[in-house]
C-alpha positions in Angstrom: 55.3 -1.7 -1.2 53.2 -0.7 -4.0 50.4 -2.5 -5.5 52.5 -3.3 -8.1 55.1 -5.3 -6.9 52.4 -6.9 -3.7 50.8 -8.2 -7.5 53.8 -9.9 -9.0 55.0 -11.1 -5.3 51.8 -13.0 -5.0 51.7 -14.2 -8.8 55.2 -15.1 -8.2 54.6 -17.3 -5.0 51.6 -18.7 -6.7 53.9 -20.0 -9.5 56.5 -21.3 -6.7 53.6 -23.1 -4.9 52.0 -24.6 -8.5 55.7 -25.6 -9.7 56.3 -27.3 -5.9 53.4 -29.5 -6.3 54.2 -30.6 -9.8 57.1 -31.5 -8.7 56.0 -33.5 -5.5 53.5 -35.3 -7.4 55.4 -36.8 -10.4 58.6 -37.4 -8.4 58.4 -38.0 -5.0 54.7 -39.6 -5.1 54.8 -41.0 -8.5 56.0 -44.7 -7.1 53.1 -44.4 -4.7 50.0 -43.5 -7.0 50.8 -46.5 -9.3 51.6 -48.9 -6.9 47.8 -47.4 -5.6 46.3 -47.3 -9.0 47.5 -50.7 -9.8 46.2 -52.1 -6.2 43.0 -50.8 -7.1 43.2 -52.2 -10.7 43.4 -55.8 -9.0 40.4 -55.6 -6.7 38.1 -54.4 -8.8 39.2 -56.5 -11.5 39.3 -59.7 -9.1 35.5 -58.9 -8.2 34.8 -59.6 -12.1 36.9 -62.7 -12.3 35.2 -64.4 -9.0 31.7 -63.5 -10.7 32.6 -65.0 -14.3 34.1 -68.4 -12.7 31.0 -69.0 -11.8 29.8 -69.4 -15.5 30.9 -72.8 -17.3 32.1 -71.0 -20.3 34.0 -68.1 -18.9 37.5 -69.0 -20.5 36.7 -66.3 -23.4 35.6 -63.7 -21.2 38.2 -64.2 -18.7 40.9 -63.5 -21.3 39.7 -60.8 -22.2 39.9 -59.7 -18.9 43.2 -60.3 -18.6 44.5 -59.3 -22.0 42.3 -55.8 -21.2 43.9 -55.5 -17.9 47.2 -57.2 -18.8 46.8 -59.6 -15.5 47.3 -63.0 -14.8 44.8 -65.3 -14.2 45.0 -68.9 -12.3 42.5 -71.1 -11.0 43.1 -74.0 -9.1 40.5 -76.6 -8.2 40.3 -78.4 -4.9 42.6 -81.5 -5.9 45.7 -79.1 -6.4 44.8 -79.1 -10.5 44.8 -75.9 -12.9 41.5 -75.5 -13.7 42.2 -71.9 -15.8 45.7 -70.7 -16.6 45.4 -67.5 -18.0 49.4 -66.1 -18.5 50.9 -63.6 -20.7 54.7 -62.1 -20.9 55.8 -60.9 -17.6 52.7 -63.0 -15.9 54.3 -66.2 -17.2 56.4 -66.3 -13.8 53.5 -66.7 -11.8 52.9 -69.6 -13.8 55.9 -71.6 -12.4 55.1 -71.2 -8.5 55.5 -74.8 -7.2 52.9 -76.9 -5.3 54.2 -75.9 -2.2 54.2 -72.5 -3.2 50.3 -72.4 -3.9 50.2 -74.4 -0.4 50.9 -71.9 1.2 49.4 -69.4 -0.5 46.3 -70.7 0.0 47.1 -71.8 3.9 47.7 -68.1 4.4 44.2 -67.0 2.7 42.9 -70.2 4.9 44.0 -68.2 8.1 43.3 -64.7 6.8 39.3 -66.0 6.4 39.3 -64.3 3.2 40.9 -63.0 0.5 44.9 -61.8 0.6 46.3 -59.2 -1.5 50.4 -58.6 -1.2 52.9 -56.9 -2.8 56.0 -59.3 -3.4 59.6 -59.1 -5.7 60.0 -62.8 -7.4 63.8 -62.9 -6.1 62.2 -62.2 -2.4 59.7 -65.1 -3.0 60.1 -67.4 0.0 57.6 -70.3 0.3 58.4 -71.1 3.2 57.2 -68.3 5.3 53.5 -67.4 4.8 52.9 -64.1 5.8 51.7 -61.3 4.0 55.0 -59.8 2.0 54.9 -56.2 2.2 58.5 -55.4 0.4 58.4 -52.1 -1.6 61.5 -51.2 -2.4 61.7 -49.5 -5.3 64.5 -51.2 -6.9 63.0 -54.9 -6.7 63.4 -56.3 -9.8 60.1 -58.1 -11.8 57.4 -57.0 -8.4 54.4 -58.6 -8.3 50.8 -57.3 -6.8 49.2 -61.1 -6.3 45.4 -61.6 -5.1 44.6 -64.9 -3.7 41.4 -66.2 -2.6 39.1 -69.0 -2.2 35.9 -68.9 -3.9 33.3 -71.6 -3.7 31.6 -72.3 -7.1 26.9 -72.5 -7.7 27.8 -76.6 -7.7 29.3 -76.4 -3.9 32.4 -77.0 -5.1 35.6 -74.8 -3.9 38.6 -73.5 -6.1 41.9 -71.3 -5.3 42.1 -67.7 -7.5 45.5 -66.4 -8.6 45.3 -63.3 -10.0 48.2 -61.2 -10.7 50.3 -58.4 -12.3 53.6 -57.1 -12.3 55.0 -53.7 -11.0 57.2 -52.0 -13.9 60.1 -50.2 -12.1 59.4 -46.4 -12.3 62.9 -45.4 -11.7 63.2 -44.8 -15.7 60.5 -42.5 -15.6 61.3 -40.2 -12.7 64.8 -39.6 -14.2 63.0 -38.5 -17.7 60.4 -36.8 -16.0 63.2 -35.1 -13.9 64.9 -33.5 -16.9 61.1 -32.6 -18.8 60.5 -30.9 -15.0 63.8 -29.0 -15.1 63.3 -27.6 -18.7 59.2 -26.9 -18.0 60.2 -25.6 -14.2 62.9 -22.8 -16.2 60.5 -22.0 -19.2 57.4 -21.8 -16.8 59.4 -19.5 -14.4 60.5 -17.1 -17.2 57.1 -16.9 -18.9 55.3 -16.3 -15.2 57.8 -13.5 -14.4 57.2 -11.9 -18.0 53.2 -12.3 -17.2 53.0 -11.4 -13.4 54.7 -8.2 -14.3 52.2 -7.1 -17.0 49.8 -8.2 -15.2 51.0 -6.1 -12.7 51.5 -3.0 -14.5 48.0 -2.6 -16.0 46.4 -3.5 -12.8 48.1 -0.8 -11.1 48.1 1.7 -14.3 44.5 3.0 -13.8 44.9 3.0 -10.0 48.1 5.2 -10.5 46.4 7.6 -12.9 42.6 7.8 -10.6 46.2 8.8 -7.6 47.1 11.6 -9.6 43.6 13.0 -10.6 42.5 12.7 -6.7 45.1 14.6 -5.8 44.2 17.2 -8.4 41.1 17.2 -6.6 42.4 18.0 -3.3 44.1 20.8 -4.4 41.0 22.4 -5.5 40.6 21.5 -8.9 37.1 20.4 -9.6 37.9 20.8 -13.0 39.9 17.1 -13.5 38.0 14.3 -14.8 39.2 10.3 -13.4 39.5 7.9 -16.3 36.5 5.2 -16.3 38.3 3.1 -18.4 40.2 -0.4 -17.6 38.7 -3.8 -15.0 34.8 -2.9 -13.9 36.5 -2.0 -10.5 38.3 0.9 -11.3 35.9 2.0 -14.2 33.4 2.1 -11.4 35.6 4.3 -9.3 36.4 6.2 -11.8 32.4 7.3 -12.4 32.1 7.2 -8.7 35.0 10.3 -8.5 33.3 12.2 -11.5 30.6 12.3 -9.6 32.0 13.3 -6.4 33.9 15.9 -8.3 30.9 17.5 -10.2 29.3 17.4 -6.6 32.0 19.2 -5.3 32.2 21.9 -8.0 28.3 22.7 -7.2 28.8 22.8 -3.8 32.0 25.3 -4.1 29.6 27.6 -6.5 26.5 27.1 -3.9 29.5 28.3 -0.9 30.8 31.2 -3.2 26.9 32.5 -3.8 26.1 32.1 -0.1 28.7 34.1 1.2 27.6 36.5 -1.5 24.2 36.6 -0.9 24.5 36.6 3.3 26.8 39.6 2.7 24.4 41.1 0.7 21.4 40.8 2.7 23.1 41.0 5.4 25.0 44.7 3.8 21.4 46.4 2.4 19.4 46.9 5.9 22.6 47.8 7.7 23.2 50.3 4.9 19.7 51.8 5.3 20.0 51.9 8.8 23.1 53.7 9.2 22.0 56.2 6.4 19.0 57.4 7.7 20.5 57.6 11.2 23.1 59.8 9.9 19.8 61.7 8.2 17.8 61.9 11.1 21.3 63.3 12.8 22.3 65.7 10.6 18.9 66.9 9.1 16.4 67.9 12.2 13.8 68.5 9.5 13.9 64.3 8.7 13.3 63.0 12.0 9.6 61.9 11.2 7.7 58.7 12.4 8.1 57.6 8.5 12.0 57.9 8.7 12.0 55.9 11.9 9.7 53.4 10.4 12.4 52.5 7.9 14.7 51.8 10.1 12.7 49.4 12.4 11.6 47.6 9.0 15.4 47.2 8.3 15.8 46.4 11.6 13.3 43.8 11.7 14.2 42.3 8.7 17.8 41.7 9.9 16.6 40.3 13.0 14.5 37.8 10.7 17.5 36.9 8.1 19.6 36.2 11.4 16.9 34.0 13.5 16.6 32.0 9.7 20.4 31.6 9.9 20.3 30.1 14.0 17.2 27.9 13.1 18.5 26.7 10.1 22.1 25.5 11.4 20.1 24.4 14.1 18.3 21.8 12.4 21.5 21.0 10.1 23.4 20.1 13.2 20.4 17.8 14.7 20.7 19.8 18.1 16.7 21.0 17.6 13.9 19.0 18.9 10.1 18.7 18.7 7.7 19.5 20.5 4.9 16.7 19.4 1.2 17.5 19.8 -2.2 16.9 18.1 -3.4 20.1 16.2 -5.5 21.1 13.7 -3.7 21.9 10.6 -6.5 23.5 8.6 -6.8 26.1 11.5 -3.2 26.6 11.6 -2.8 27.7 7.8 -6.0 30.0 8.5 -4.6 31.5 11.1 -1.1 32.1 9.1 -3.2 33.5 6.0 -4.6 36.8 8.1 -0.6 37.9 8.5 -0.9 38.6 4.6 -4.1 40.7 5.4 -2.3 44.0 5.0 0.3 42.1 1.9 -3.3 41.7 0.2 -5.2 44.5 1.0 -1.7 47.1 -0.1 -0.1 45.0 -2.5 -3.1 43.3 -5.2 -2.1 39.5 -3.8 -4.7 36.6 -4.3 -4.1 34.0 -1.8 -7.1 30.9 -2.0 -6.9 28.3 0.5 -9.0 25.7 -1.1 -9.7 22.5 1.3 -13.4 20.9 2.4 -12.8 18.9 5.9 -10.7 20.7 9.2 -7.7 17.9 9.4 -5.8 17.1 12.8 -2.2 16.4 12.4 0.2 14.8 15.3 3.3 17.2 14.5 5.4 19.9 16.5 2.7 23.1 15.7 5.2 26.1 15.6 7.7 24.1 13.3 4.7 23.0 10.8 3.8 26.6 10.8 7.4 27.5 10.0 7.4 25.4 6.7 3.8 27.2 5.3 4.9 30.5 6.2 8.2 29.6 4.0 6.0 28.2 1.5 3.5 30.8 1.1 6.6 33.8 0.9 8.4 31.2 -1.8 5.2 31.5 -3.8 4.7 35.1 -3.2 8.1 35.7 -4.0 7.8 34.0 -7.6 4.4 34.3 -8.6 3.3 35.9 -11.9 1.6 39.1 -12.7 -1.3 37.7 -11.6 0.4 37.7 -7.7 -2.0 34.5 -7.1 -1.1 32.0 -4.9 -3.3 28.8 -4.1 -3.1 26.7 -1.4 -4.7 23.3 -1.3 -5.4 20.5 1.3 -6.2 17.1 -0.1 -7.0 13.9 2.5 -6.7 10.2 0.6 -5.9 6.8 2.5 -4.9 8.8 5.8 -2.5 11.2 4.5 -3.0 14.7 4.3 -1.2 16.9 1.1 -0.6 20.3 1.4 0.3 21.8 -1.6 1.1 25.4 -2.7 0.9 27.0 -6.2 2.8 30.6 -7.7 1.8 31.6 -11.5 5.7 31.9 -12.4 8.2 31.9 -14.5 8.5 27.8 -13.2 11.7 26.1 -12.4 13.9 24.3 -15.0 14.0 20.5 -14.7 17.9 20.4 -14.2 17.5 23.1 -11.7 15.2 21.2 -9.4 17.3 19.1 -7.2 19.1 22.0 -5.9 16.3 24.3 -5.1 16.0 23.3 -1.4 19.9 24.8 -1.4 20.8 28.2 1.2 19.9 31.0 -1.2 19.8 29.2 -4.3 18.3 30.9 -6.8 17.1 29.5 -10.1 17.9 33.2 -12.3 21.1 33.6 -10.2 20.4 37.6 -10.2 19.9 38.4 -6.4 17.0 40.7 -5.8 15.3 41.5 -2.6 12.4 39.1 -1.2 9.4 40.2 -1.3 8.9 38.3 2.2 11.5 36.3 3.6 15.0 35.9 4.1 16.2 33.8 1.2 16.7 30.7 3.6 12.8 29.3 3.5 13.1 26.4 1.5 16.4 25.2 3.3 14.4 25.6 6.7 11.4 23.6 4.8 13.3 20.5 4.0 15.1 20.7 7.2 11.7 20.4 9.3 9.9 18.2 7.1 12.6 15.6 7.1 12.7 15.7 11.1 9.0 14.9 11.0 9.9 12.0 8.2 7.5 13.7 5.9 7.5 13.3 2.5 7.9 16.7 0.2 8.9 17.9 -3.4 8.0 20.2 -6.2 6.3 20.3 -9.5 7.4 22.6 -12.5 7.1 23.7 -15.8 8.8 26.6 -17.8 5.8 29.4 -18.0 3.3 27.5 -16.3 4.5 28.1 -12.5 5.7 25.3 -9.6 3.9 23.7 -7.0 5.4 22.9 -3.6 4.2 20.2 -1.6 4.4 17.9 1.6 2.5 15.2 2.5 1.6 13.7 6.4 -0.2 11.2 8.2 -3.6 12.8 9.4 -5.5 12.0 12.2 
């Protein structure tokens, strides 16, 4: 079932439910909530009456009471005289009850120990039973809710409270109610069915369109935009599949130049090889110590680009581990500068390592080692006519930075976030490293974020970038 129809099923059992209760409450119960509300009417009402008897002048106050609360009122002192008869309409009925009648009303309040409050029809009436009448059959003509009590007065004396009011028959007003229900039940049902299925529709409309631009998205088209309007929900998603399909898009370009670019590298020193193999073969004159050398700098350099590849899917699959030791970093990046001894001497490269203190680091050495060689071949790399690179180690609060500068071109600030990609390049023109494989930076941020280290870059257009990361020192 769609999400459609599960809407206007539950919208439509919600309806049922709502129109069930309405119907419970002013039919079946209806009898039952005023006979309640009029209970309640008495007691309360009999508490005020009991308070203002015992006032001298309360005849005002307790008609207004009983005009108010259209009751009846009658008071009866200890010598079997009416001391207040308070009676209007209906109520006048009560006024006839004999002395025997008020007898044993009052015998029964006598036995109860306190006040009595009953629900009795005036054909019913029998005086000479005195028990609590409980008869609530609907159809008794003229009921009466009575409240009888004896209440003893500031001067010690003790008088017999009346206080009544009759029970209109309700059976009028369910049968009108009945018929309003029917016609409200039929409109109600038409205009729910009408809403539910709007509702209905344009809560499943966006849903049905984001369907149909996912699957556009499977099929490989990175192209398709989702529509962010409609509820928050689906505007959300909508933005949250742009996104995701923008993401997706880079990543297919990123796959397409990585296949490129590994074929490439992986094309030019096999290339060489073979050709001056076939050289040396054919040509006895070429087989001299500088032909050989070329291959075995091919050579090497595919036997580099292929140990990048290993560690580098190494460390994205989490199946290399470190080997944690105490080591002095400052003597480390020393010791990886005199490598670029003959890259310096040949080649017109200014390296400067500027730092002041030796700093110990607790990190796995050969990895840490790893990331400044990367570094220092990045900034070689893409350094400007100048070819000067500067290193720098900086200690504040217990962290060490290590930070290394080229005189470039820089880096774009849109083109930033993706740097740290497999062969990304920021001019997208592949050329030959200088140094390197092409996968440095991608081996960097996979070992620095094994030690938990923080790194990033700085750069400006014609002013050069600046790679750093920064660890706890010892």
């Amino acid at each position: 079932m769609g999400i459609k129809w599960k809407v206007f099923c539950y919208l439509a059992v919600f309806i049922l439910i709502t129109l069930a209760l309405l119907w419970m409450f002013q039919i079946a119960f209806l009898d039952d909530f005023y006979r309640a509300i009029k209970t309640n009417t008495i007691k309360s009402t009999a508490q005020t009456v009991e308070k203002q008897l015992q006032n001298e002048h309360s005849t005002d106050q307790l008609e207004n009471i009983a005009t108010k609360k259209d009751i009846f009122i009658r008071v009866i002192n200890a010598d079997g005289t009416d001391r207040y008869i308070i009676a209007d309409g209906p109520g006048k009925a009560l006024k006839k009850l004999s002395k025997e009648d008020l007898s044993g009303l009052k015998q029964q309040v006598d036995q109860n120990g306190g006040p009595i409050l009953q629900i009795s029809g005036q054909k019913k009436w029998n005086k000479d039973k005195h028990k609590i009448d409980t008869d609530k059959t609907k159809n008794a003509f003229n009921q009466f809710i009575i409240y009888t009590n004896n209440v003893i007065l500031n001067d010690g004396n003790e008088i017999f409270v009346l206080i009544g009011t009759m029970i209109s028959p309700v059976d009028a007003t369910v049968e009108t109610l009945r018929t309003q229900l029917v016609c409200i039940s039929i409109i109600m049902v038409l205009f729910c069915v009408v809403l539910a299925f709007l509702i209905s529709r344009n809560i499943s409309k966006p849903i049905v369109k984001i369907n149909r631009s996912a699957k556009e998205l499977a099929r490989g088209n990175y192209q398709v935009r989702f529509e962010e309007g409609g509820y928050r929900e689906v505007a959300e998603l909508g933005a949250t599949l742009n996104y995701a399909a923008k993401e997706l898009s880079t990543v297919e370009n990123l796959r397409k130049e990585l296949i490129a670019n590994v074929s490439h590298d992986l094309r030019t020193p096999l290339t060489m090889i073979t050709a001056y193999s076939e050289i040396m073969r054919d040509l006895p004159g070429e087989n001299t110590s500088e032909n050989v050398q070329v291959i075995i700098d091919e050579a090497t350099r595919l036997t580099a680009l292929v140990n990048d590849m290993l560690d580098l899917s190494k460390i994205q699959a989490g199946s290399d581990s470190l080997s944690i030791k105490e080591f002095n970093l400052t003597e480390s990046i020393n010791t990886i500068l005199m490598r670029y001894a003959k890259l310096i001497e040949n080649d017109g490269y200014h390296i400067d390592f500027d730092y002041e203190d030796d700093v110990f680091v607790e990190a796995d050495e050969m990895k840490m080692s790893q990331v400044i060689y990367n570094l220092i071949n990045n900034a070689i790399n893409y350094t400007g006519a100048d070819k000067r690179v500067i290193i720098r180690q900086t200690v504040k609060k217990g962290l060490v930075t290590i930070s290394i500068t080229d005189t470039g071109k820089g880096i774009a600030e849109e083109e930033l976030p993706y740097i740290w990609d497999r062969y990304y390049k920021v001019d997208k023109s592949h050329k030959r490293s200088t140094v390197g494989t092409g996968l440095g930076l991608s081996i960097v941020k996979g070992i620095l974020e094994m030690h938990h280290a923080e790194y990033g870059v700085t750069s400006k257009l014609g002013k050069g970038s600046t790679f750093y990361f920064i660890m706890q020192c010892k």
